[in-house]
C-alpha positions as CSV (number, residue, x, y, z in Angstrom):
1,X,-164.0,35.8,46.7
2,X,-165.2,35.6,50.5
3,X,-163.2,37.2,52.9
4,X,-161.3,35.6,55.4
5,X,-163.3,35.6,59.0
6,X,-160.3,38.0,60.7
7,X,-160.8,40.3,57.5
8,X,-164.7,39.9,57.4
9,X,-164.6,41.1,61.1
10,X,-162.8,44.6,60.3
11,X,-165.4,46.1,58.4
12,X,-168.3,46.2,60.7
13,X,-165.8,46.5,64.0
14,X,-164.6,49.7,61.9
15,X,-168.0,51.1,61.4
16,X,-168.6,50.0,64.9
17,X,-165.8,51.7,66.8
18,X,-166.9,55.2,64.8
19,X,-170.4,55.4,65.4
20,X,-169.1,54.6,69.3
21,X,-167.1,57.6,69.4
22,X,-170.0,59.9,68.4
23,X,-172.3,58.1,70.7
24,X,-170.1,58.6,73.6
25,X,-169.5,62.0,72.4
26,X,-173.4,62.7,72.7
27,X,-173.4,61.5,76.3
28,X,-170.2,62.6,77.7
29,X,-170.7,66.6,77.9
30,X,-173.5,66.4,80.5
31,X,-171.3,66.0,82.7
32,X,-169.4,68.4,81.7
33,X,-171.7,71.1,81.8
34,X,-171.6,72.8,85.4
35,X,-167.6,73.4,84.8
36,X,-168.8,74.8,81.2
37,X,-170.9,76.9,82.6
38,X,-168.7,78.5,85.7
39,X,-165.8,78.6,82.8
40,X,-168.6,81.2,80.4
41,X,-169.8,82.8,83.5
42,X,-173.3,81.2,81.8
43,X,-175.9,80.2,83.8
44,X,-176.4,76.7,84.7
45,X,-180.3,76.5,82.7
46,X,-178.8,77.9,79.0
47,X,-175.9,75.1,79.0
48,X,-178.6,72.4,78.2
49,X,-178.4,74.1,74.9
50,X,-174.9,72.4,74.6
51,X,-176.9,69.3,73.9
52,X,-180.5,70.3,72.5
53,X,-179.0,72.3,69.9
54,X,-176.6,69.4,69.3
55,X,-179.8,66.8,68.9
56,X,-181.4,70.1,66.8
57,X,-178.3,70.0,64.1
58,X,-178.6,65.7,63.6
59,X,-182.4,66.0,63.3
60,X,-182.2,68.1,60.2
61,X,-179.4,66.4,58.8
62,X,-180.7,62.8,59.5
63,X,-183.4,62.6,56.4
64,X,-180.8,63.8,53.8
65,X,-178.0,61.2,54.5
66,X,-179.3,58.2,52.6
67,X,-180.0,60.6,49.6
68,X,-176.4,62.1,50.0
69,X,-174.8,58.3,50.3
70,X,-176.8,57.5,46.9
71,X,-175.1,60.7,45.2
72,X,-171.5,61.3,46.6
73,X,-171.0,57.2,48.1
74,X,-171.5,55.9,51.0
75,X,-167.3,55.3,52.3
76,X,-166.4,59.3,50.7
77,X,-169.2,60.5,53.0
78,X,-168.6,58.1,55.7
79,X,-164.8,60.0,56.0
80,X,-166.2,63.4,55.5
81,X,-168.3,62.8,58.3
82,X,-165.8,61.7,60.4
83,X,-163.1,64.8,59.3
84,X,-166.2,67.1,59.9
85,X,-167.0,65.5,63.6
86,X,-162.7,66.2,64.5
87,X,-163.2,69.7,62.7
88,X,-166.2,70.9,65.3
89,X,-164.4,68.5,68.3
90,X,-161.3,70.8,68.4
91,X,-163.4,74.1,67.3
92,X,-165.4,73.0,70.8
93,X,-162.6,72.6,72.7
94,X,-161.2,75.7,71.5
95,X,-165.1,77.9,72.3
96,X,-164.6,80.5,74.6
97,X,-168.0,81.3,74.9
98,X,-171.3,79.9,75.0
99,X,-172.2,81.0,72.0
100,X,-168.9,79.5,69.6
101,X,-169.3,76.2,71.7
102,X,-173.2,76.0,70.6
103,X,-172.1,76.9,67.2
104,X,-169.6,74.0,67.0
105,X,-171.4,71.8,69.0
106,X,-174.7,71.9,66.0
107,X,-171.7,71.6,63.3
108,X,-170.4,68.1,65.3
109,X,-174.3,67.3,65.5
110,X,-174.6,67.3,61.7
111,X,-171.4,65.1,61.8
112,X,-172.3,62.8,63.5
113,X,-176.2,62.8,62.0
114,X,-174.4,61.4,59.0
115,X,-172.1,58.8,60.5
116,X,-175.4,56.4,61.7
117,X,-177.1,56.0,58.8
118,X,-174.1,55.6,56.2
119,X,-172.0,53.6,58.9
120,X,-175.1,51.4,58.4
121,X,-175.7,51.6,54.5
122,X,-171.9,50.5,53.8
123,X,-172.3,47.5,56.3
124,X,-176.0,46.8,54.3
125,X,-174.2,46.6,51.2
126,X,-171.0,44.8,52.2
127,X,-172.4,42.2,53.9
128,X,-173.5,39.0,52.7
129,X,-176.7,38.5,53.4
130,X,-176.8,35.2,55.6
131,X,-174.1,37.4,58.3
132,X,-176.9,40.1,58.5
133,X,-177.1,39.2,62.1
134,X,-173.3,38.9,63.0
135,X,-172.7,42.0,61.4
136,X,-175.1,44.4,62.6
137,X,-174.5,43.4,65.7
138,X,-171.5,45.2,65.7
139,X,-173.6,48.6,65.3
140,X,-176.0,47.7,68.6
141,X,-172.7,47.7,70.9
142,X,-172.0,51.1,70.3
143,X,-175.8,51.9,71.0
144,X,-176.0,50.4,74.1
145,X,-172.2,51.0,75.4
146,X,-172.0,54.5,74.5
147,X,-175.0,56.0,76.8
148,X,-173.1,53.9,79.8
149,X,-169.4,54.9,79.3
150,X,-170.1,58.6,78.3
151,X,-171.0,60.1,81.8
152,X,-168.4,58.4,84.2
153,X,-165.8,58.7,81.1
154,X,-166.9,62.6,81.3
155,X,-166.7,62.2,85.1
156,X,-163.2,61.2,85.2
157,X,-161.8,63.7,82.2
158,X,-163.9,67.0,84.3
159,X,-162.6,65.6,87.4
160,X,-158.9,65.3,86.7
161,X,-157.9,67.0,83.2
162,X,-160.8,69.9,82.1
163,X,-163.7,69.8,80.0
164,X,-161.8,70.3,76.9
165,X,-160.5,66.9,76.7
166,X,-164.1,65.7,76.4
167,X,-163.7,67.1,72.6
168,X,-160.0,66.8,72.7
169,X,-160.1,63.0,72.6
170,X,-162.6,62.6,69.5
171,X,-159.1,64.1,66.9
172,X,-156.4,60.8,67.3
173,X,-159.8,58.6,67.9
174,X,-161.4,60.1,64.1
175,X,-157.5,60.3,62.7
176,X,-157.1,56.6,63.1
177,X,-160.3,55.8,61.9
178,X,-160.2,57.8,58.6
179,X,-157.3,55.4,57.8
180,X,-158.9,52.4,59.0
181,X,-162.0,53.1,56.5
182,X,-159.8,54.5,53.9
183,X,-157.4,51.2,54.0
184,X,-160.5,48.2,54.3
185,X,-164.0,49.5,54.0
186,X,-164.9,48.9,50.4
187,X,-165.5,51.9,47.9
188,X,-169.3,52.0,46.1
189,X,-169.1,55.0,43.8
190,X,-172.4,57.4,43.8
191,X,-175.1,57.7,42.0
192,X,-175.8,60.8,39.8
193,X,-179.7,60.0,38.6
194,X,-181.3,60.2,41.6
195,X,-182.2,64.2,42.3
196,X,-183.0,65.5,45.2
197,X,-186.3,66.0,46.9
198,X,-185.9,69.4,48.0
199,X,-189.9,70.1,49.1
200,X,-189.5,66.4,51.3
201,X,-186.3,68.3,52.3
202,X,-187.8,71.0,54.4
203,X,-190.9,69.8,54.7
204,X,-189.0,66.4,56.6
205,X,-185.9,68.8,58.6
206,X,-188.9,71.0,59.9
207,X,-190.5,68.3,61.2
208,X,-188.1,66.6,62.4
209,X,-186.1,69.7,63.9
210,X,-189.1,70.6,65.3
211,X,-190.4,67.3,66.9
212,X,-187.1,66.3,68.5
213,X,-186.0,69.9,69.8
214,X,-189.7,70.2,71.6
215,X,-189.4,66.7,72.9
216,X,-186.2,67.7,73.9
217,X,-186.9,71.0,75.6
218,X,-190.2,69.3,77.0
219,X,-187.9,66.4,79.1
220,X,-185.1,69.0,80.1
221,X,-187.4,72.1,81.0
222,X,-185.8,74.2,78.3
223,X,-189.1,76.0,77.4
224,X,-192.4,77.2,78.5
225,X,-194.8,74.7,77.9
226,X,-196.9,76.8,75.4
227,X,-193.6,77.1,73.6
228,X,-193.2,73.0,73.5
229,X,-196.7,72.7,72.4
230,X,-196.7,74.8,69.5
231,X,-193.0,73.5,68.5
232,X,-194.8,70.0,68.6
233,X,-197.6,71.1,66.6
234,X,-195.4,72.7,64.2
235,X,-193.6,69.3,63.8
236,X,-196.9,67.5,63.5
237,X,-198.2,70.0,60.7
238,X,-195.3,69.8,59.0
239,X,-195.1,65.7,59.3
240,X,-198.7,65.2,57.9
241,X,-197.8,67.5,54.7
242,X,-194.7,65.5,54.2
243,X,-196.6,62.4,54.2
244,X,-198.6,63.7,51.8
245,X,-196.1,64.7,49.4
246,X,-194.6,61.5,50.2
247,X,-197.4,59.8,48.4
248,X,-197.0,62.1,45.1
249,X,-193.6,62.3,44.5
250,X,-191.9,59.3,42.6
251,X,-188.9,58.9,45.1
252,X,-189.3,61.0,48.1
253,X,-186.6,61.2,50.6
254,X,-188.2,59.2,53.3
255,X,-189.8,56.6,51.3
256,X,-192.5,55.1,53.6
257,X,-193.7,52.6,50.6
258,X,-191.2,50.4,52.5
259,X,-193.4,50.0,55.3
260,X,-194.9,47.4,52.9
261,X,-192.4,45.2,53.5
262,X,-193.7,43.3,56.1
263,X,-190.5,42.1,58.1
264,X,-189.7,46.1,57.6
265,X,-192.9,47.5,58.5
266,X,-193.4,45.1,61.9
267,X,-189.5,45.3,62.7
268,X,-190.5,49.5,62.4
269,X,-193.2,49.6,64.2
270,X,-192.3,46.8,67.3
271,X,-188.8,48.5,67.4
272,X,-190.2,52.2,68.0
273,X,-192.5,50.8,70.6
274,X,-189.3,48.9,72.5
275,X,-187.4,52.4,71.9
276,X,-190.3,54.5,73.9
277,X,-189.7,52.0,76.8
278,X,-185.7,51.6,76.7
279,X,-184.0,54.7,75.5
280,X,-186.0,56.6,79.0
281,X,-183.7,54.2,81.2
282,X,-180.4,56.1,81.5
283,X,-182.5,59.3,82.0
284,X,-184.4,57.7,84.9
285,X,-181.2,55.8,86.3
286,X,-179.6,59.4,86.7
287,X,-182.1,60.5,88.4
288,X,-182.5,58.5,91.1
289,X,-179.4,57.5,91.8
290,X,-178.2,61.1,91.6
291,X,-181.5,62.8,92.9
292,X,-182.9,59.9,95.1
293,X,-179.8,58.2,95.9
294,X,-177.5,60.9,96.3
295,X,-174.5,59.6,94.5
296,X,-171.7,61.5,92.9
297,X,-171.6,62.0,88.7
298,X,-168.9,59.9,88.5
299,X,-170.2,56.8,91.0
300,X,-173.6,56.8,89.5
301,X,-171.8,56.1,85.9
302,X,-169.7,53.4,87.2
303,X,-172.3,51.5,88.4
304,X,-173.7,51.5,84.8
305,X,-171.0,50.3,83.2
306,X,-172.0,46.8,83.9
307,X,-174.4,47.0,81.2
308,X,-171.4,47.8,78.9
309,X,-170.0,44.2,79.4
310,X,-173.3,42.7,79.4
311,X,-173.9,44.2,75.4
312,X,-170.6,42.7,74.2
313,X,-171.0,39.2,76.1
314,X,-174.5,39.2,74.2
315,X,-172.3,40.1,70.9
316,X,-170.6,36.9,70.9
317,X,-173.7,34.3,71.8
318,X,-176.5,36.3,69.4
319,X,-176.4,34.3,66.4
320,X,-176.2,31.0,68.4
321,X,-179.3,32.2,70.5
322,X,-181.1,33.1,67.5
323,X,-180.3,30.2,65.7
324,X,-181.3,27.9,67.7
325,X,-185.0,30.0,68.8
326,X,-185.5,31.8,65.1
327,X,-185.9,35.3,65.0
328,X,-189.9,36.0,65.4
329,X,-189.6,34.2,69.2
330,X,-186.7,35.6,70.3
331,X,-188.3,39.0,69.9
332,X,-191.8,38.0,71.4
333,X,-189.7,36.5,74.4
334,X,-187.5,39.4,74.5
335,X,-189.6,41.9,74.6
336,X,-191.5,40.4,77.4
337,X,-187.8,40.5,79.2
338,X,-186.5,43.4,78.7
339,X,-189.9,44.5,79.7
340,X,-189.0,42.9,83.4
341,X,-185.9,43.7,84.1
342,X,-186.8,47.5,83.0
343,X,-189.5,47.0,86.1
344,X,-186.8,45.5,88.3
345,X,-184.6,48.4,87.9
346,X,-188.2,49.9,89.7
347,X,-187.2,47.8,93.1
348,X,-183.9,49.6,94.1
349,X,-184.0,52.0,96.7
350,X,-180.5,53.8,98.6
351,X,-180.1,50.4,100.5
352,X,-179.8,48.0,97.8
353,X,-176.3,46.4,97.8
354,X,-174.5,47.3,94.6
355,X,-173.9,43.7,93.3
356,X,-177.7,43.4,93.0
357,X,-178.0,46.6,91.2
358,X,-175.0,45.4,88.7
359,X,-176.3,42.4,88.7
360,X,-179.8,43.8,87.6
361,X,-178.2,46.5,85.0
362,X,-175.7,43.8,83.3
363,X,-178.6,41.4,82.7
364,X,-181.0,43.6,81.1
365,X,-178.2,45.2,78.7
366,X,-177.3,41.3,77.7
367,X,-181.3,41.5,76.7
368,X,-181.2,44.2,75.4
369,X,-178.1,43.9,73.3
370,X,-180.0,40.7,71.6
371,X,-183.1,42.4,71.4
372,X,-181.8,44.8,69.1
373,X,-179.1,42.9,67.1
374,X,-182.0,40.4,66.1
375,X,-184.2,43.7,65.6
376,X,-181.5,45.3,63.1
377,X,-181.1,42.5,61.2
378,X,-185.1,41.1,60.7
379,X,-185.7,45.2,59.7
380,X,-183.3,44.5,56.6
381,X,-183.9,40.6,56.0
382,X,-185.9,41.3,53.2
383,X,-184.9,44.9,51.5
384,X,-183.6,45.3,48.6
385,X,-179.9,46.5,48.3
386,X,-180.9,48.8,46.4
387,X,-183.3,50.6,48.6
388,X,-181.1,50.1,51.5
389,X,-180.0,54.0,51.7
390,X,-183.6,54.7,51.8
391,X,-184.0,52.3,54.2
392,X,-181.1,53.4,56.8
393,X,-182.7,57.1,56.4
394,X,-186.1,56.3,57.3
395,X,-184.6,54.1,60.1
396,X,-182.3,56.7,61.7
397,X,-184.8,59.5,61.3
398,X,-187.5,56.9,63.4
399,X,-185.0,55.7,65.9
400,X,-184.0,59.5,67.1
401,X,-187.7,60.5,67.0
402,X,-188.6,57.7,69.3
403,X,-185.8,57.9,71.3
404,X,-186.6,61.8,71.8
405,X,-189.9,61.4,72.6
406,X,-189.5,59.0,75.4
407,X,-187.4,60.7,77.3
408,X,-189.8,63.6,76.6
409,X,-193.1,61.9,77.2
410,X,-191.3,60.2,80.5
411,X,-190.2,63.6,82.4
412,X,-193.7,65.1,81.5
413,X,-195.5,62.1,83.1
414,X,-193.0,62.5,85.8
415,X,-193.8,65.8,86.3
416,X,-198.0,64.7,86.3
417,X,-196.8,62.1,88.8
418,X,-194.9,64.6,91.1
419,X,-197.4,67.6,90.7
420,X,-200.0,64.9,91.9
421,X,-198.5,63.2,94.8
422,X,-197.4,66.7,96.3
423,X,-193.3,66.2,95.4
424,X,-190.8,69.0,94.9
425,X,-188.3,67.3,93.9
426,X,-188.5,63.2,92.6
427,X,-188.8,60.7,94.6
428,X,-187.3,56.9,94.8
429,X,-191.2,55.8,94.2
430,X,-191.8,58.1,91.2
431,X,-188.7,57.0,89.4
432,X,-190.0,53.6,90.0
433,X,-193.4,54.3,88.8
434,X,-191.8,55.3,85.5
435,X,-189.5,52.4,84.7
436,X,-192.1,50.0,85.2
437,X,-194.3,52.2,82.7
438,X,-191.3,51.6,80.2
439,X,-191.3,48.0,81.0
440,X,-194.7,47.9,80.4
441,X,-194.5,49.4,76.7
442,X,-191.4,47.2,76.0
443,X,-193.8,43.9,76.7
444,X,-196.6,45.5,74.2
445,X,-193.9,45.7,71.6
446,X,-194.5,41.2,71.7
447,X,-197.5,42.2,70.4
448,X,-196.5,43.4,67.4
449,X,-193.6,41.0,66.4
450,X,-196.3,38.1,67.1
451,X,-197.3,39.4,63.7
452,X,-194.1,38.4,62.2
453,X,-193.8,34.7,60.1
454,X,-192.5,31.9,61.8
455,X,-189.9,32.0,59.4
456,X,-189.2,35.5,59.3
457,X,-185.5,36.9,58.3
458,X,-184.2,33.3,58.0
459,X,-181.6,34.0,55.8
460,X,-179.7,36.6,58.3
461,X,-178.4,34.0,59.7
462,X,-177.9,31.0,58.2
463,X,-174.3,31.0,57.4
464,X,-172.4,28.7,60.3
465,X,-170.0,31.6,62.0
């Protein structure tokens, strides 16, 4: 029997509201990190481990969780994840030195590698298929929300309690939701056939460890750049002889046979093109209104927070919008809009009055917010419940690839840009230079969903909500 529409809303707002706390929890330490630091008597450089080795943990346990899901079931694993992510919160905030923080901080990092995927496989498999759309969107709140909130909700915790409660706050926030998915998410039990592909295994963690730490390192200055290169070529090696293997193996971890599904494939390829161009833009917002602007942590946050309200007004009016354009032009027209308010974000220098810069900021996160609740839901119109672990694996693995690399690729073209126009330090024009590159990718990602039927993912949202 179909559940009632308050009951039908719990599952995915459960799923939501945990994959929100470890997003937040990603973002909210950086501004932590100078108290860290003077705390360890560490210097300033060696805290950005806090969060590359943190990004270093997820990469290698990203490829495994839809195998994991298949074997154990997606809800058991869903709440091991979640007592695992309070486990390495409180063994943070209990670290009294650099090096027990960075080894809690990779423990919470494989945590919450686990909660994205499986978070998304139980919603895959709960949902009827026709409220795809409403559903997922509950997933692309937390994705654009949590960036936003993080820094000036680490702001305020650094500024008047300590850098402990950073961590601190994750334990009643996990308790309440391991009761919450224990008491309405549905059970699916595991299953034992499938074995598992222990060559794809290393061959994917190595790449992917690889490819995201040097993309890291390359957009933070971590390493020498010889050292970047040759992590990167490592991960590139490594990547080509998993794609190999991939082709021999019967079911491989990543299975990129579902690239042949052609809402999949374009929805795969369009979305990591819209990624390199969006997921740079709270990077280059710190910068220049920290660097360039001269603003405090804490007031550069709050003026992002604006693109907070913007995802959850978008939340409520998605289906209607989609509805009444279909799925394959609201992405072509999208993408050319998120592409120009990206490039707006380009015109705001030190004097611009703060209601235009909200302004600016809310209206591309209410683009944004349908731009990827259509994108989640077109990427799994069409696959098979059955493959759907598979699915969320190869998806999660691509997403925090692209999302790594262009923050990686944007700082070294930043560097180009600097290192050529004679700059120390960044300037308001650089900055600007940058976000209208990522606007520009974001309009090339039309391109590719132009490709898509003009019926395409139909059925995601047909039901009347």
């Amino acid at each position: 029997m179909k559940d009632s529409p308050p009951l039908s809303r719990r599952v995915p707002m459960i799923i939501g509201c945990a994959l929100c706390m470890e997003l937040i929890d990603s973002t909210v330490v950086m501004t932590a990190l100078p108290q860290m630091a003077s705390d360890f008597g560490a210097p300033s450089i060696r805290m950005n481990l806090v969060v590359s080795l943190y990004m270093l943990a997820a990469a290698l346990c990203v490829p495994v969780s839809g195998w994991a899901a298949d074997r154990f079931g997606p809800r058991r694993l869903f709440v091991v994840a979640i007592i695992l992510f309070i486990v390495s919160s409180l063994a943070c905030a209990a670290s009294s030195s650099l090096l027990q923080l960075c080894l809690a901080r990779m423990l919470q990092g494989a945590a919450g590698a686990m909660m994205v995927p499986v978070g998304q496989m139980i919603l895959l498999r709960w949902s009827p298929r026709e409220d795809l759309l409403r559903n997922l969107s509950y997933l692309t709140i937390p994705a654009l929300i949590g960036p936003m909130i993080g820094p000036p909700l680490g702001g305020l915790m650094v500024t008047y309690l300590s850098w402990h409660w950073i961590f601190l706050i994750n334990v009643p926030i996990g308790l309440v939701g391991i009761v919450l998915v224990l008491r309405h998410v549905p059970h699916y039990p595991g299953v034992r056939e499938r074995g598992l592909d222990m060559r794809g295994l290393v061959l994917s963690a190595i790449a992917m460890a690889a490819l995201v730490f040097g993309f890291e390192a390359l957009g933070h200055g971590l390493l020498p750049r010889h050292w970047v290169a040759l992590m990167v070529g490592v991960g590139v090696v490594c990547g080509a002889l998993y794609l190999r293997h991939s082709r021999r193996y019967a079911e491989p971890l990543l299975d990129l046979k579902l690239l042949r599904i052609p809402s999949y494939g374009i929805s795969f390829w369009g979305g990591n093109l819209l990624r390199l161009g969006t997921s740079s833009l709270p990077f280059l917002l710190v910068l220049m209104f920290q660097l360039c602007f001269g603003l405090s942590p804490l007031h550069a946050g709050l003026l992002t927070l604006a693109g907070g309200a913007g995802a959850f007004l978008m939340k409520l009016l998605a289906v209607r919008v989609v509805r009444r354009f279909g799925i394959r032009r609201t992405l072509i027209t999208n993408a050319v809009l998120t592409g120009l308010t990206l490039a707006a974000c380009a015109s705001f220098t030190s004097t611009t009055p703060y209601s235009v810069i909200v302004l600016i900021l809310f209206g591309s996160a209410v683009i944004r917010s349908l731009q990827y609740s259509t994108l989640g839901a077109l990427t799994y119109a069409d696959v098979p419940a059955a493959l759907s672990s598979r699915a969320s694996s190869l998806s999660a693995v691509t997403v925090q690839l692209s999302m790594s690399l262009s923050v990686g690729l944007v700082a070294a073209l930043l560097g180009v840009l600097m290192d050529i126009r004679g700059h120390a330090v960044p300037q308001t024009s650089d900055v600007a230079w940058m976000l209208v590159l990522c606007g520009l990718a974001c309009m090339a990602s039309a391109l590719v969903f132009r490709r898509l039927a003009e019926d395409a993912g139909n059925a995601v949202y047909a039901a009347r909500t």
